[in-house]
C-alpha positions in Angstrom: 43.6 118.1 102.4 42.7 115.1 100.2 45.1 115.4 98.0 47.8 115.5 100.5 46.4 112.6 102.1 46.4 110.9 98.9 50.0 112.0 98.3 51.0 110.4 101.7 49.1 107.2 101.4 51.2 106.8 97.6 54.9 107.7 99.2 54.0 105.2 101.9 52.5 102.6 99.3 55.9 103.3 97.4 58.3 103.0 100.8 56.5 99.7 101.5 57.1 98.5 98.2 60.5 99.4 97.7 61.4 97.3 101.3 59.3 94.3 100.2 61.7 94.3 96.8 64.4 94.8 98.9 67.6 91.6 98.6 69.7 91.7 101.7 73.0 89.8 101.2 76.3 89.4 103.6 79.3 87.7 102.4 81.8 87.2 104.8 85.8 85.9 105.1 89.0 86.9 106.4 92.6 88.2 105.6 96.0 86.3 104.5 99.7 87.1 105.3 102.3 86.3 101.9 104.2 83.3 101.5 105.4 84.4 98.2 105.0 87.8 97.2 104.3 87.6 93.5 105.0 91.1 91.8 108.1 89.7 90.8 107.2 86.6 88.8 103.7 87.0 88.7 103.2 84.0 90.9 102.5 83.9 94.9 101.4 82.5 97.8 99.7 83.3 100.6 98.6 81.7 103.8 94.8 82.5 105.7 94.5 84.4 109.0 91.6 84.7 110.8 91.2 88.9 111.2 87.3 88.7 109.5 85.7 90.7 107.1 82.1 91.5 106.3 80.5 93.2 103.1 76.8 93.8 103.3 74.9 94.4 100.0 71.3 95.7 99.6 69.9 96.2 96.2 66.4 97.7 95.7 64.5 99.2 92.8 66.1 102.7 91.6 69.5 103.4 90.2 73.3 104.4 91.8 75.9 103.6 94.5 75.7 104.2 98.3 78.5 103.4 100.6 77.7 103.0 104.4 80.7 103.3 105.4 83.5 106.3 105.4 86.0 104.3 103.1 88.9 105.6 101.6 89.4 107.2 98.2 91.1 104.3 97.1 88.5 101.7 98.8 85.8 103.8 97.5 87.2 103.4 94.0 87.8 99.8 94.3 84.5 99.2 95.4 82.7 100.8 92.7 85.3 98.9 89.9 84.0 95.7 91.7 80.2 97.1 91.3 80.6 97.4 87.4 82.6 94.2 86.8 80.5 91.9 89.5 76.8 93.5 88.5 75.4 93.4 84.8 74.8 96.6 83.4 71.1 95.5 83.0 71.2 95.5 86.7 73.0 98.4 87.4 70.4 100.4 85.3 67.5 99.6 87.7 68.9 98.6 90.8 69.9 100.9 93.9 73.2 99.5 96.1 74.0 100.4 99.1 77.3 98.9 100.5 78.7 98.2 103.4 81.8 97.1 104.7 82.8 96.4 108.3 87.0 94.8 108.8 88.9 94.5 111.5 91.8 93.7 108.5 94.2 96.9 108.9 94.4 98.8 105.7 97.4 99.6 103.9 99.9 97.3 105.4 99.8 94.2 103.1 97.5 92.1 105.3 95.3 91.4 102.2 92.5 94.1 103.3 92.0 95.1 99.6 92.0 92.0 97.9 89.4 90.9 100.8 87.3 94.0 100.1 87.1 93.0 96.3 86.7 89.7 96.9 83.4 89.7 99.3 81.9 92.5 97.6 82.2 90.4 94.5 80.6 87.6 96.2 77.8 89.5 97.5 76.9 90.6 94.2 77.1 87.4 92.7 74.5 85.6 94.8 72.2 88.5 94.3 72.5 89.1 90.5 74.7 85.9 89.4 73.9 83.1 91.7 75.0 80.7 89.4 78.8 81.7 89.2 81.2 79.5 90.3 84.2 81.1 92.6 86.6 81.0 89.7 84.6 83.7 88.2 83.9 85.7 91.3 87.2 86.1 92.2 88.1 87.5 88.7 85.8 89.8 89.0 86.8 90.9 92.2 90.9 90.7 90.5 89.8 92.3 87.3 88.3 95.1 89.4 91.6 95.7 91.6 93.7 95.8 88.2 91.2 98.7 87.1 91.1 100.8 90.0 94.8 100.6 90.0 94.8 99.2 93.7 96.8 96.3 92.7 99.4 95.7 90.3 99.2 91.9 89.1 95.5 91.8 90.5 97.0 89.9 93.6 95.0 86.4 92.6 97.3 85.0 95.0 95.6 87.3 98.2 92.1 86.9 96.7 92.7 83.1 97.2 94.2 83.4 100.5 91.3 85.4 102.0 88.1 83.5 99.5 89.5 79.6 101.0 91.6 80.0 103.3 94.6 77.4 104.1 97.5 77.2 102.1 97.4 78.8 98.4 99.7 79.1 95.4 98.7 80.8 92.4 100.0 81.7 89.0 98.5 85.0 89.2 98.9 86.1 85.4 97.1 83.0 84.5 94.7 83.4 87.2 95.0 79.8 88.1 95.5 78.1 91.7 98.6 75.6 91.3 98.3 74.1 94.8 95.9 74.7 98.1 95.7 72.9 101.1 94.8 73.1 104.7 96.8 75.0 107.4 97.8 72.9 110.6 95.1 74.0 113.1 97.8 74.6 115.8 99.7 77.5 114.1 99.0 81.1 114.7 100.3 84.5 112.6 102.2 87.0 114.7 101.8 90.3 112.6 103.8 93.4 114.0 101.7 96.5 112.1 104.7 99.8 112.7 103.1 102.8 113.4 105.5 103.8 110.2 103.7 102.8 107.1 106.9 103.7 105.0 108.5 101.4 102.6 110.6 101.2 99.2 110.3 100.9 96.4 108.0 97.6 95.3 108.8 98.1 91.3 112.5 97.0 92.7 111.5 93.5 93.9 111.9 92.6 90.5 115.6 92.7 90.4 115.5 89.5 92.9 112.9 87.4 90.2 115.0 84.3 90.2 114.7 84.2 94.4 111.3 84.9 94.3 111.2 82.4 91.7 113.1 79.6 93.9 110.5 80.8 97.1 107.3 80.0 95.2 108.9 76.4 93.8 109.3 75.5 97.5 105.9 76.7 98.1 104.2 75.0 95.4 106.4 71.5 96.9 104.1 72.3 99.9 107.4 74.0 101.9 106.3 76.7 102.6 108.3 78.0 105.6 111.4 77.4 104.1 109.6 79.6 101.2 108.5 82.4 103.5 111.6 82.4 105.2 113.5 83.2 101.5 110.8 85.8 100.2 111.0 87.4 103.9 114.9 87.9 103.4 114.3 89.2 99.7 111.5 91.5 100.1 113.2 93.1 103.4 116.3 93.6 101.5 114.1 96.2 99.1 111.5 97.1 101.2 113.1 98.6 104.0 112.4 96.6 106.8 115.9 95.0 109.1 116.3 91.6 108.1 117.7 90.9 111.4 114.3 91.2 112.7 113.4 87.5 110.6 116.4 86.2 112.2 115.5 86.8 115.8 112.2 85.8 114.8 113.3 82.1 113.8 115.5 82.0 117.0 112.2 82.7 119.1 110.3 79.7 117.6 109.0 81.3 114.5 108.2 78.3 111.5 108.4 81.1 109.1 108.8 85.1 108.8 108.4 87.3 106.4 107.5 91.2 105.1 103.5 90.4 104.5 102.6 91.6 100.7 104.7 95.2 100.2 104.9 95.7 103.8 105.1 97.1 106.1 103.5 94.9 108.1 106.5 91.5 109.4 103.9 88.3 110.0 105.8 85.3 111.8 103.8 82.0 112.2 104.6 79.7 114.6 102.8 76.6 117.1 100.7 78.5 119.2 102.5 77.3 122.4 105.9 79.8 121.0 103.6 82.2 119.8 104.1 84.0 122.8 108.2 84.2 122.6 107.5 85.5 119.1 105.6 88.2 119.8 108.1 89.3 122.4 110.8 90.0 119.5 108.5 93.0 118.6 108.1 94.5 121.9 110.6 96.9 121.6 109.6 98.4 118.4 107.0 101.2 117.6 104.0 99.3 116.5 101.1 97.2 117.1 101.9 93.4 117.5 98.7 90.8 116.5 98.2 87.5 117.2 95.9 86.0 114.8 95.0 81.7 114.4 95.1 80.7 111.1 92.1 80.5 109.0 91.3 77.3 106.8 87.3 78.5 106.7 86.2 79.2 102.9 84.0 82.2 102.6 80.1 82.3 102.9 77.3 84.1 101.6 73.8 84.4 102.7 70.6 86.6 102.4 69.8 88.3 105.0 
């Protein structure tokens, strides 16, 4: 009896002990629809919407990788690639994580839910085990990681910088370096049509329209960025599969800009908030979801729990 008492007492002395040493951190920030897709050129830019994201990251004494939540293969993947680029090796070896991960970004549409995944995970770990990064490096951590698990092919620095500061971003994503970023009018909203289709083309193919892609981004990084979603929109329908008449009716409703959103196949709009409503009408008579999201200019945040 004593020693079962005694055995108790120690697996309750250990419990206790692994809560007290137990770091509680939740990063938070939110999605971006494309301005530029950059597969092309390796340069892109991307706009902030306000669909939220929050990573939670708990780290206490022991070793391996828990995830809360029911992700994906691919998410699953990504996250642990984030793990082993974001977390020291040191750390890793004595460190339990558990990780969760609650979005109301849809997945697999090109609404930045990835690259926002990566990106507050990374930031999360860095306050725990690197609180003395500076977002430069967190976000490559978070790119380096999406590059390794294969969920991205240029490491979409562009999205990572649309969901991390919100606003307006332009990026030269193959030097990982912002080019231009500024704040989003406060009176604009993002129309996104999500189609119950996720089909698309062929994204390897957007590279036969560089030099467009290359003229969008130059307007975007010369702060015109509607007239540069309006010309990627009309490029990256014309290979992805979606009906370019769609970003014409879209314009005639009020729309600023339109465009495919990443590789599709989600079709994001933005416009004053007082059209918004016309917009979204343009999609009522397709098979889909239609969102209306304000724009985001909010940086990220991080804080213990």
């Amino acid at each position: 009896m004593d020693r079962k008492a005694g055995s108790l007492r120690s697996n309750e002395i250990d419990a206790a002990w692994e809560i007290l040493d137990m770091v509680q951190v939740r990063a938070s920030m939110h999605g971006a629809v494309s301005i530029v897709n950059a597969i092309a050129t390796g340069k892109g830019a991307t706009l902030g919407i306000s669909l939220p994201i929050e990573a939670l990251v708990e780290a206490v004494p022991g070793r391996g990788i828990v995830y809360d939540n029911r992700e994906s293969n691919m998410s699953a993947r990504l996250i642990r690639a984030v793990i082993e680029t974001s977390v020291p090796r040191a750390e890793l070896e004595k460190n339990k994580l558990r990780i969760s991960v609650d979005t109301q970004i849809p997945s697999g549409y090109g609404l930045k839910s990835s690259s926002a995944i990566s990106s507050a995970i990374s930031l999360a770990c860095a306050k725990i085990f690197k609180p003395k990064a500076t977002d430069a490096e967190i976000l490559r951590d978070g790119v380096q990681a999406s590059i390794k698990s294969k969920v991205s092919i240029t490491g979409a620095f562009d999205d990572a910088c649309g969901c991390y500061f919100g606003g307006f971003v332009v990026t030269d994503n193959t030097n990982i370096k912002i080019t231009k970023a500024e704040r989003a009018p406060d009176d604009i909203s993002a129309i996104i049509f999500i189609p119950k289709s996720r089909k698309r083309g062929n994204v390897k193919k957007l590279k036969i329209l560089q030099n467009i892609f290359s003229q969008a981004w130059d307007l975007a990084n010369n702060s015109d960025y509607w007239n540069a979603m309006i010309l990627n929109g009309l490029a990256t329908s014309s290979i992805l599969g979606s009906d370019p008449a769609i970003l014409t009716n879209l314009m005639e409703s009020g729309a600023l800009g339109a465009s495919v959103s990443g590789n599709g196949p989600a079709i994001a709009a933005v416009a004053k908030n007082d059209k918004a409503p016309l917009v979204k009408k343009v999609f009522a008579s397709l098979e889909g979801t239609t969102l209306v999201s304000p724009i985001n200019n909010q940086k990220a945040e991080v804080h213990e729990v």
